[in-house]
TIDRENTOR-141947 format. One record per residue: y, x, z of N, C-alpha, C, O in turn; residue in three letters. Coordinates in steps of 0.001 Angstrom, whole numbers, padded with zeros to 6 digits, always signed. Layout:
N
YXZYXZYXZYXZAla
...
! end
This chain:
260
-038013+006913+006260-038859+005765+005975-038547+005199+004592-037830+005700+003726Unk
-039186+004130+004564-038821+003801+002770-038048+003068+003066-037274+003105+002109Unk
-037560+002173+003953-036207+001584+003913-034965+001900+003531-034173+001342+002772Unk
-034878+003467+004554-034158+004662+004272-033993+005005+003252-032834+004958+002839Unk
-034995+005480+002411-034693+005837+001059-034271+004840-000177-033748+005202-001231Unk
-034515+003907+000085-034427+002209-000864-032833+002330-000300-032001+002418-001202Unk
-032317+002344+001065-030921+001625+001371-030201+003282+000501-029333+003183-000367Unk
-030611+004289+000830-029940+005657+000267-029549+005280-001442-028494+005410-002062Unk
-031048+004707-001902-030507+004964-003499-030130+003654-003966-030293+003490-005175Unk
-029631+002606-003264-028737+001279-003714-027482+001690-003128-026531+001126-003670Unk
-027130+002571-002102-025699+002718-001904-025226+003602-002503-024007+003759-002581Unk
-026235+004503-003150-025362+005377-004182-025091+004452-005153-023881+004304-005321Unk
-025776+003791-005836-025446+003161-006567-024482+002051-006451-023950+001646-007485Unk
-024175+001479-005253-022954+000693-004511-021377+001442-004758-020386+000721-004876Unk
-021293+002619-004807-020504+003627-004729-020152+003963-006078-019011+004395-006241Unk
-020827+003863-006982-020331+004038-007990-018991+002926-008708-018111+003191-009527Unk
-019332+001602-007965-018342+000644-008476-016790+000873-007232-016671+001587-006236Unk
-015766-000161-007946-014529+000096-006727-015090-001052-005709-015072-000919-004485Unk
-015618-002260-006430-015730-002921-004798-016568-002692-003440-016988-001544-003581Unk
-016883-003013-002607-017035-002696-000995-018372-003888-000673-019074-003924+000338Unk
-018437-004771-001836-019284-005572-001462-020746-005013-001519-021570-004902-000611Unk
-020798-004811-002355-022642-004476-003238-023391-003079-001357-024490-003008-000806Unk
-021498-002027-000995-022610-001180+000053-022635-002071+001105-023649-001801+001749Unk
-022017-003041+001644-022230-003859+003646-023096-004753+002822-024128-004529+003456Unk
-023461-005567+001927-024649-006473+001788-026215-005383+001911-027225-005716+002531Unk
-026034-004076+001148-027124-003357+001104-027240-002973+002544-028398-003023+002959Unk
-026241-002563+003503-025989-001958+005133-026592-003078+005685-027509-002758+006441Unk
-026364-004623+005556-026781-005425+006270-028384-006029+006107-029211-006394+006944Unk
-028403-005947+004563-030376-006400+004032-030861-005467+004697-031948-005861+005121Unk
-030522-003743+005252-031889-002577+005116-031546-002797+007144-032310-002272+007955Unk
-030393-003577+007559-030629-003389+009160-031464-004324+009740-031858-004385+010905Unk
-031809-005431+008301-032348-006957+008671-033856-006730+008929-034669-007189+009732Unk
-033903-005636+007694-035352-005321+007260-035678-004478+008216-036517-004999+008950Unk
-035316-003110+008632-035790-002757+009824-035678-003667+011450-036560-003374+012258Unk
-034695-004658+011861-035395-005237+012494-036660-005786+012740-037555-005528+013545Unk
-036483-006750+011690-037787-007131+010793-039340-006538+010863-040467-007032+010879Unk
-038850-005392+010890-040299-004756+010555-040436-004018+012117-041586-003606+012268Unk
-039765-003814+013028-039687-003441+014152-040755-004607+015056-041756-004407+015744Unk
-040109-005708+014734-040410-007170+015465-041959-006924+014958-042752-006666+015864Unk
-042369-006962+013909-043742-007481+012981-044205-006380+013750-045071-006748+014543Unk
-043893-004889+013827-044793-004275+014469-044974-004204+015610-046121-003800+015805Unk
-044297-004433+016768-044317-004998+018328-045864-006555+018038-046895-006771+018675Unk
-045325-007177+016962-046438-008602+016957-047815-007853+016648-048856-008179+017217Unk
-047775-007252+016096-049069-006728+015438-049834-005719+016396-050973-005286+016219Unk
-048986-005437+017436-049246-004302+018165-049799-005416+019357-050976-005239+019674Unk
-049288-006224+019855-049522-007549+020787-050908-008210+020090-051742-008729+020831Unk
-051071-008177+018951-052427-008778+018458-053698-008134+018545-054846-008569+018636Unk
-053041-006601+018478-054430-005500+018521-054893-005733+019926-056038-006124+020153Unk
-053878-005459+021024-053914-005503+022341-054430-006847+022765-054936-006943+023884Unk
-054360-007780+022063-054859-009234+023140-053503-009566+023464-053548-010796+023451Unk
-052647-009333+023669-051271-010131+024603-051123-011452+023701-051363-011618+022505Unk
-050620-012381+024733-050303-013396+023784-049233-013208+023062-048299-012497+023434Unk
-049272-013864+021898-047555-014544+020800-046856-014325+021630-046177-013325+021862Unk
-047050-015941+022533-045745-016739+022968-045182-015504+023830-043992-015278+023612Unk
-045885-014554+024887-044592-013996+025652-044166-012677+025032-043452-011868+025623Unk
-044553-012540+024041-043980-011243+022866-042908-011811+022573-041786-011458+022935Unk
-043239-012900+021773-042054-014206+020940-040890-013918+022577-039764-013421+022539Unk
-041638-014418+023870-040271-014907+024499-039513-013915+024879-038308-014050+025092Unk
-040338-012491+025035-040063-011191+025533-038904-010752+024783-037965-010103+025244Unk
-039103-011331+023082-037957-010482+022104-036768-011089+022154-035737-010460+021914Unk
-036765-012635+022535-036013-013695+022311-035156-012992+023861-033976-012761+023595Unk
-035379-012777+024757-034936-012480+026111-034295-010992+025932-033153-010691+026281Unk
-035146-010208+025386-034139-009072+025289-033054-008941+023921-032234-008031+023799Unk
-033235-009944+023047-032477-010273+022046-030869-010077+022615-029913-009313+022485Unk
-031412-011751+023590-029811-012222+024227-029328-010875+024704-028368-010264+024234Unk
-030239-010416+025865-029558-009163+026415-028892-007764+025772-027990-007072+026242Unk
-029530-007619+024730-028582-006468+023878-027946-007077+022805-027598-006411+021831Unk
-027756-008290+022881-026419-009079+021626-025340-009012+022333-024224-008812+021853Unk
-025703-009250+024090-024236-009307+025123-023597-007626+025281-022495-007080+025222Unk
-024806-007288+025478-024225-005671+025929-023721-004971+024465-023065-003935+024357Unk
-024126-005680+023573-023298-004990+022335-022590-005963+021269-022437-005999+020048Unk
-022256-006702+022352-020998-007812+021696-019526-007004+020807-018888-007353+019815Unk
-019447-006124+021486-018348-005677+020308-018865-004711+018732-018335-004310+017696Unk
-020141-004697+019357-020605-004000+017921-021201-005284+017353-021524-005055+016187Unk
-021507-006661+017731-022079-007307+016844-020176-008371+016330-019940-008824+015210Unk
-019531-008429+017153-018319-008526+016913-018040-007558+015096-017705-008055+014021Unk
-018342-006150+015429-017823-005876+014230-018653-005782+012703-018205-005380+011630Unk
-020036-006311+013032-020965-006845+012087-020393-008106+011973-020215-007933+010767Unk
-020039-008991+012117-019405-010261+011925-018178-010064+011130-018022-010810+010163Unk
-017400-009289+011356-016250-008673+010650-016174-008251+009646-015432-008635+008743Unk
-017118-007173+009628-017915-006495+007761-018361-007757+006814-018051-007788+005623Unk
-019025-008668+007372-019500-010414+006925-018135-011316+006506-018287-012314+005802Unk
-017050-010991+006886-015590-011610+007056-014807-010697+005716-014143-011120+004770Unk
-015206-009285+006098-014683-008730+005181-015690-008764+003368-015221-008484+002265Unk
-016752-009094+003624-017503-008934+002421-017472-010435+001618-017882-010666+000480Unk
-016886-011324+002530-016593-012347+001791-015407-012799+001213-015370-013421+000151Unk
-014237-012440+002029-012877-012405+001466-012480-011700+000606-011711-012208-000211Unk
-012904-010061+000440-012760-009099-000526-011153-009130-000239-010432-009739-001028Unk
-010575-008443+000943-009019-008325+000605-008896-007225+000255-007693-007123+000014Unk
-009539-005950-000012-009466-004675-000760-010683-004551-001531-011659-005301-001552Unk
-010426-003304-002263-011180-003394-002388-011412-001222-002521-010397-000751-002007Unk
-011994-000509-002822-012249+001232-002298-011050+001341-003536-011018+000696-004584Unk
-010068+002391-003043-009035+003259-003737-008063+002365-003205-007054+003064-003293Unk
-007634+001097-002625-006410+000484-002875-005608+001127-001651-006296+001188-000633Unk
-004717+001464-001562-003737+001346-000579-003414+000339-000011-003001-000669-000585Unk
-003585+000493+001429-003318-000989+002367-002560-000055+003420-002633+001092+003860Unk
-001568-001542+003609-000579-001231+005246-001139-002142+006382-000897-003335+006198Unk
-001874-001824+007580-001843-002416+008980-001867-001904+009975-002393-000808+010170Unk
-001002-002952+011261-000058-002435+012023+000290-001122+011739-000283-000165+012260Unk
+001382-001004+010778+002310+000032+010521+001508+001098+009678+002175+001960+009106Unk
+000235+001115+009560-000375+002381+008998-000966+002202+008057-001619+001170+007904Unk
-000899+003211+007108-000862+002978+005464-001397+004117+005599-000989+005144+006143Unk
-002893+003726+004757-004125+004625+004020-004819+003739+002971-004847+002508+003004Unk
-005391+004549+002015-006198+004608+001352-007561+004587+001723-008068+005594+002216Unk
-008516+003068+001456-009800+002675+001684-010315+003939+000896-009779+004472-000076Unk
-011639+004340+001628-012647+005522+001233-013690+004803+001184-014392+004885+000176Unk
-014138+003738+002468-015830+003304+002537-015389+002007+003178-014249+001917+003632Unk
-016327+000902+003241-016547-000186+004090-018065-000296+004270-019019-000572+003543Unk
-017822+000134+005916-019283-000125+005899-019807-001392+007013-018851-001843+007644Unk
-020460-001704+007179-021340-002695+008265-020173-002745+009650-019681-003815+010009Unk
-019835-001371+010349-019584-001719+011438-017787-001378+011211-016935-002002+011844Unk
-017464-000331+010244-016287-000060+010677-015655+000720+008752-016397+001086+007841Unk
-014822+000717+008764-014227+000566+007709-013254+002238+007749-012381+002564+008554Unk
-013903+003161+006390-013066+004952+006601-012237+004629+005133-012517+004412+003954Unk
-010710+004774+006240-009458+005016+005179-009020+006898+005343-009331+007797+006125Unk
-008107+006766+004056-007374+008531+003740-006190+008087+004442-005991+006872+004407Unk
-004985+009129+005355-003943+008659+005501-003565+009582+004541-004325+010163+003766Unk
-001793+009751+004657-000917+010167+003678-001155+011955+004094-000846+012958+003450Unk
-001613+011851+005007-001668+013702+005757-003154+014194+005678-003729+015070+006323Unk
-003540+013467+004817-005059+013625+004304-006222+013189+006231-007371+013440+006595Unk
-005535+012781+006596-006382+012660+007815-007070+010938+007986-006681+009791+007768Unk
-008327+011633+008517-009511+010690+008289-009409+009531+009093-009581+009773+010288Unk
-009092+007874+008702-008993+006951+009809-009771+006132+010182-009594+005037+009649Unk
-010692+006190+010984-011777+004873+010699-011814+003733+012153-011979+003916+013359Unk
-011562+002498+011275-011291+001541+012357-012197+000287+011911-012642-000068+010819Unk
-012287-000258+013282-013631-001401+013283-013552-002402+012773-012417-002876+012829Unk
-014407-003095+012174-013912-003864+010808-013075-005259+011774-012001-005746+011421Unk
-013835-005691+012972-013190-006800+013515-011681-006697+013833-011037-007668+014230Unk
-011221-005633+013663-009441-005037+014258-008880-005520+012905-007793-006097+012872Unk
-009775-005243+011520-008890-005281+010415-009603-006876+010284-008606-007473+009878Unk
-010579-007829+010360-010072-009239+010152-009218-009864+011114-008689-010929+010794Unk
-008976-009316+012371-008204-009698+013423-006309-009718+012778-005518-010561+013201Unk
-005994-008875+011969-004742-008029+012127-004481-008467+010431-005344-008159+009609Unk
-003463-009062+010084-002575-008892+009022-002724-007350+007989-002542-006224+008451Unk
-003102-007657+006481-003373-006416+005906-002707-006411+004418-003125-007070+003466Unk
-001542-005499+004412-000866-005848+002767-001752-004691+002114-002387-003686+002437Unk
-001426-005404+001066-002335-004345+000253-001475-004326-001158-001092-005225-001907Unk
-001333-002719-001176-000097-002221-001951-001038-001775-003050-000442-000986-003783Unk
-002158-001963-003399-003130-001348-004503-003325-002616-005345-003854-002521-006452Unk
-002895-003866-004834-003277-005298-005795-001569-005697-006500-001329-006754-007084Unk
-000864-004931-006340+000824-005328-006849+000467-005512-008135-000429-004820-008619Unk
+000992-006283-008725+000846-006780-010127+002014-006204-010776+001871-005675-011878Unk
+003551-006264-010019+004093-004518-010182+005204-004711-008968+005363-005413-007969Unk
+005998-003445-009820+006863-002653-008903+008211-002793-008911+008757-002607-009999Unk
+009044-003135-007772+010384-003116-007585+011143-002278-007819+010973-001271-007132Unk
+012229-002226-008762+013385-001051-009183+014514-001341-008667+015110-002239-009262Unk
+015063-000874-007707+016240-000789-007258+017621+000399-007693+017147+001530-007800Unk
+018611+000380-007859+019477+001767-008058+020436+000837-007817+020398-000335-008193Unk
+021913+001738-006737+022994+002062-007087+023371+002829-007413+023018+003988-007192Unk
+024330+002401-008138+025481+003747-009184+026648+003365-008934+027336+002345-008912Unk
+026699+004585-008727+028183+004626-007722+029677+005148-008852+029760+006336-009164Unk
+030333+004527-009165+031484+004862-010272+032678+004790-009797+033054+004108-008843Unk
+033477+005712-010661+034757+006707-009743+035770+005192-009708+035902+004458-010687Unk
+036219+005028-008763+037364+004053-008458+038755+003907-009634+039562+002984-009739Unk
+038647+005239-010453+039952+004963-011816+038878+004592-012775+039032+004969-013936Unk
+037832+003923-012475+037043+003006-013585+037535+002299-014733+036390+002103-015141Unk
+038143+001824-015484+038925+000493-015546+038160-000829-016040+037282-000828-016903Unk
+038614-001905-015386+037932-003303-015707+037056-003602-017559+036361-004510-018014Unk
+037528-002453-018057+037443-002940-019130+035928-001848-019730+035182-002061-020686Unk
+035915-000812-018834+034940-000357-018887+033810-000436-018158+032697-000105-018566Unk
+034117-000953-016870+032965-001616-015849+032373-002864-016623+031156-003045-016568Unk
+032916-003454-017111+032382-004534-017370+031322-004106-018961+030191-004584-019051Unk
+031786-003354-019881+030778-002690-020526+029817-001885-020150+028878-001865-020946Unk
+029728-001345-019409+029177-000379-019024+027429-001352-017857+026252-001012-017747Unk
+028346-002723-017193+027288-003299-016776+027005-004357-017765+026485-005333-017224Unk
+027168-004477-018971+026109-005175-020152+025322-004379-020461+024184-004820-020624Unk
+025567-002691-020711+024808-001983-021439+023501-001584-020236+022337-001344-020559Unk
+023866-001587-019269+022923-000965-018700+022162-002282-018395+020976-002004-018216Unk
+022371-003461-018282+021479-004654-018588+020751-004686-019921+019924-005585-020074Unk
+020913-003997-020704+020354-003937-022216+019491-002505-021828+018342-002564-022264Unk
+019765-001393-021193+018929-000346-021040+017731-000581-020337+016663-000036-020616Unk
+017905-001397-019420+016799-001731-018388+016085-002691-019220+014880-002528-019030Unk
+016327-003698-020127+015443-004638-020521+014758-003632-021572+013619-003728-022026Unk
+015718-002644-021851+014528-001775-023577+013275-000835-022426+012421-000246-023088Unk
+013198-000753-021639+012236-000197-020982+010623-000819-021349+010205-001971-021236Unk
+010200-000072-021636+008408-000697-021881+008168-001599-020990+007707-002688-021333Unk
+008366-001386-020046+007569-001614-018914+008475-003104-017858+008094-003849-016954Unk
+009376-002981-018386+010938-003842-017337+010252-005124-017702+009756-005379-018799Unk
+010285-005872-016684+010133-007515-016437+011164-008301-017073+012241-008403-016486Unk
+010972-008957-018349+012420-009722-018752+013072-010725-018478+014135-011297-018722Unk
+011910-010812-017747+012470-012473-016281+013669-011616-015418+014354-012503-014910Unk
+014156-010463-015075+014532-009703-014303+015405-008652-014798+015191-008170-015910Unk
+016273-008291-014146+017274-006987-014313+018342-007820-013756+018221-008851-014419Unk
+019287-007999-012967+020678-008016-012440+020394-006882-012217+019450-006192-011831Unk
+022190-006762-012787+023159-006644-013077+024843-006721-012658+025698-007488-013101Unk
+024956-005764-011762+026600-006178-011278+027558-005304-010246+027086-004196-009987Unk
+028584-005556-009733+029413-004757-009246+028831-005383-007899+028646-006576-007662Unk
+028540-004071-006914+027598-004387-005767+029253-004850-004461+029727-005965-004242Unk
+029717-003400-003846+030325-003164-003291+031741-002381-003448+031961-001728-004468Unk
+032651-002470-002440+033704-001274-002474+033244-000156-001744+033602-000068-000570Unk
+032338+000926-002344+032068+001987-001012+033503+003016-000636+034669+002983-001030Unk
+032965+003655+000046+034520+004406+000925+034628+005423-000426+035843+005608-000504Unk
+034195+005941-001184+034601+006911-002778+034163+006556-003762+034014+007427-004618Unk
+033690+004910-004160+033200+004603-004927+033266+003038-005529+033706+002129-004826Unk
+032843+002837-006739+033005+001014-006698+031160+001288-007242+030699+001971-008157Unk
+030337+000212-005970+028831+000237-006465+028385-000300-007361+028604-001486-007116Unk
+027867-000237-008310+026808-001148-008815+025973-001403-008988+025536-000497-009698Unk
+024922-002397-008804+023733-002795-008365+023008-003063-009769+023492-003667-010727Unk
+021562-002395-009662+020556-002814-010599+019274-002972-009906+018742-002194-009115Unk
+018833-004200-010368+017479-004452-009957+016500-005285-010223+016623-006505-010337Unk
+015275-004515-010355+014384-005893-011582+013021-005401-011314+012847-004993-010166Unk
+011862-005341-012242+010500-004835-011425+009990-004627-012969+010177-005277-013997Unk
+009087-003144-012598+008386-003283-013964+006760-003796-013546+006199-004011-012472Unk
+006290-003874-015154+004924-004362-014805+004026-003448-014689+003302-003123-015630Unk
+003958-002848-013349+002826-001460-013316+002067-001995-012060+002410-002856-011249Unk
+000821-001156-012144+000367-001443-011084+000103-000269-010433-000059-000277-009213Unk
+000003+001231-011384-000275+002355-011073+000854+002948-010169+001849+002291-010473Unk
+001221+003903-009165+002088+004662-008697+002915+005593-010080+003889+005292-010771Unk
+002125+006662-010076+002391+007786-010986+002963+006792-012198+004053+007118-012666Unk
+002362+005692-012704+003585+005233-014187+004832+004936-013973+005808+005062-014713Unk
+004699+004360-012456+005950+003737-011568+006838+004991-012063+007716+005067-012923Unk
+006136+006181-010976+007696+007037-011103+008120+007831-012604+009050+008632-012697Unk
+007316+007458-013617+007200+008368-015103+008483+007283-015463+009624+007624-015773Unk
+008036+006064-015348+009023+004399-016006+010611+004814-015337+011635+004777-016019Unk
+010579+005181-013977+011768+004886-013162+012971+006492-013705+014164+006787-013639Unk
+011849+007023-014144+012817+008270-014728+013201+008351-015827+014200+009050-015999Unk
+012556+007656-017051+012510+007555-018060+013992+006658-017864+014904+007111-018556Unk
+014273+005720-017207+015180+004652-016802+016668+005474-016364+017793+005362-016850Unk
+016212+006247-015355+018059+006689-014875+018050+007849-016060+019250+008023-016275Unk
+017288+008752-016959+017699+009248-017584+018388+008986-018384+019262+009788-018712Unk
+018219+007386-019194+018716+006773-019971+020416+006302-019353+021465+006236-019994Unk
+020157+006031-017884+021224+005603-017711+022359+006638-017550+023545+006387-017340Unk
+021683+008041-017707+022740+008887-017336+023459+009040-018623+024687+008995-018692Unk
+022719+009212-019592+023159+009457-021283+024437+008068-021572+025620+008230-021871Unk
+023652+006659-021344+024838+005776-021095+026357+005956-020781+027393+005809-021430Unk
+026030+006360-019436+027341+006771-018562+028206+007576-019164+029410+007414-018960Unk
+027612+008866-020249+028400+010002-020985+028728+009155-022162+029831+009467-022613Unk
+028011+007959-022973+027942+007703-023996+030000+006296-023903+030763+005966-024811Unk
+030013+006084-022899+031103+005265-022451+031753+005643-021660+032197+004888-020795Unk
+032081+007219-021703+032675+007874-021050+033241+007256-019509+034445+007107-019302Unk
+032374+006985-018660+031978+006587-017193+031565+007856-016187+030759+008786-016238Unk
+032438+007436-015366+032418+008992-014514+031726+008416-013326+032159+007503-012622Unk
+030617+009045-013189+029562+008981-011665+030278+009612-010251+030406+010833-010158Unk
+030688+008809-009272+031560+009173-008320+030755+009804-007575+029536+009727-007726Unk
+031558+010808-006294+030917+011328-005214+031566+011770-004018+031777+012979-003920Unk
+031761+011353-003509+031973+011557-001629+033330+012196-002068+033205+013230-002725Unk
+034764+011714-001792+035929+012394-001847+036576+011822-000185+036097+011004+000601Unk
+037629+012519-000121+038301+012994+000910+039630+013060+000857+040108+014036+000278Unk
+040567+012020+001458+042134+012398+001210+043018+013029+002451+043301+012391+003465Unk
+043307+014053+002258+044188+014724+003647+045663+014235+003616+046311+014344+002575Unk
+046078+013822+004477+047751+013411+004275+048833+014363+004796+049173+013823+005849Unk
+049603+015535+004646+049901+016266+005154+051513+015879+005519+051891+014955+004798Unk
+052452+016308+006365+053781+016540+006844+053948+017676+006779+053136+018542+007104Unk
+055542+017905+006146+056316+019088+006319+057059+019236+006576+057975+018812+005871Unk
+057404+020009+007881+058023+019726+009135+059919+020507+008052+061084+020250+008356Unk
+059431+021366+006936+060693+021963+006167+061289+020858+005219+062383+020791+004659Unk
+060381+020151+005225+060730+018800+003816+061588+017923+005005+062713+018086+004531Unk
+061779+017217+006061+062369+016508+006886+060955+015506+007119+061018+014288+007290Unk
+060025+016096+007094+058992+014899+007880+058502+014327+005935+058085+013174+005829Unk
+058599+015144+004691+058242+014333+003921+056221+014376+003590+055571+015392+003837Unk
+055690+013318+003126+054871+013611+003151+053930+014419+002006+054598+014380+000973Unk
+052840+015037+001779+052344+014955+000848+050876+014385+000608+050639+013671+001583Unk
+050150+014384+000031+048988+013990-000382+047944+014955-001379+048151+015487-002470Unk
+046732+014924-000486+045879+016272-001488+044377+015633-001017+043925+015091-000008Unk
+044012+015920-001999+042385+015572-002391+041816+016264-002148+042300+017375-002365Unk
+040168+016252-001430+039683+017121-001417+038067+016692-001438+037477+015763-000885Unk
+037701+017547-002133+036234+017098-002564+035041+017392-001629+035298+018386-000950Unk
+033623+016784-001312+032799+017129-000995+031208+016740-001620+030842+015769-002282Unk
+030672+017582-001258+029675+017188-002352+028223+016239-001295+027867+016358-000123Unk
+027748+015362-002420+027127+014298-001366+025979+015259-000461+025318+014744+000440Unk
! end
């Protein structure tokens, strides 16, 4: 019908942008309009025939109620698409997490909303579940959290820990991308083969892929550091305590390495 073809070539054209609004306003004008024109032709069909208006009018009004009840959860999720087209909490490409499941928006349409998961598998859920339900959305981050420990050999000495965490507070701020409101800086923990230290600050990305280009660009630097202040990167050691029953019970002590 020409509705059909009018709603076909505004949602292609809906599709071409990232937001979700321009296709459920076009989904909802072309379902209004074929009601619309459904109703006008039932009236027009009642006029040819002689029937009166009024019990056409009351006939539609009566079976109205009756298939709004029997399809309360589908007009439930037209109300929802209306919830969602006004809030705009995604918008197509963003990554969103709810209850526990994280995909990538593909479509929003009128009744129900098609995300990508991470296993390329297709998810589509009803739009009233997603205004019902809490929705983060990991595609609007203004940026990204950097976390690292570095783990350094326990014959450290004070005099090099403590250089070693200025410089790498100076490495993280020369980063393009590093937040300069941000970077601590410091001696985290005592781990069981290691003394930790903690870095953590956020760059300003919003993309994934720059995220991990920035975060490498970052420990590479910090590895060159570490050689540049001769700082030794610890790893999982092991002390055996041995007796010798020929020594009179003396003891010895031996190291032994494992790799993380």
């Amino acid at each position: 019908t020409a509705i059909d073809l009018a709603e076909g070539y505004f949602q292609r054209r809906a599709r071409r942008t990232s937001g979700f609004v321009d296709e459920i306003a076009v989904s909802l004008i072309s379902g209004v309009l074929k009601i619309g024109t459904v109703a006008a032709g039932i009236i027009a069909i009642a006029d040819i025939t002689g029937i009166p208006y009024e019990g056409v009018i009351a006939g539609l009004g009566v079976g109205g109620i009756a298939l709004a009840f029997a399809a309360r959860d589908t007009v439930s999720n037209l109300i929802g698409g209306a919830i969602l087209m006004s809030d705009r909490p995604f918008h197509r490409g963003d990554l969103i997490e709810t209850e526990s499941r994280m995909a990538t928006v593909e479509h929003v349409g009128l009744r129900s909303t098609r995300m990508r998961t991470f296993d390329d598998s297709l998810l589509v859920i009803p739009n009233s579940q997603l205004t019902d339900k809490s929705i983060v959305n990991w595609g609007q981050r203004r940026k990204r959290k950097i976390r690292l420990e570095i783990s350094l050999h326990y014959d450290t000495s004070r005099h090099r820990l403590d250089a070693f965490k200025a410089r790498l507070r100076k490495v993280y701020l020369d980063q393009p991308a590093a937040d300069d409101t941000t970077g601590y800086v410091g001696l985290r923990s005592f781990g069981e083969s290691a003394l930790n230290v903690e870095l953590w600050g956020y760059f300003n990305l919003a993309e994934f892929d720059d995220y991990v280009a920035a975060r490498h660009q970052l420990i590479g630097d910090i590895v060159d550091l570490a050689r540049e202040l001769n700082v030794v990167f610890a790893y999982p050691t092991r002390t055996i305590r041995l007796l010798s029953e020929e020594n009179d019970g003396k003891e010895y002590e031996q190291s032994a390495s494992q790799s993380a």
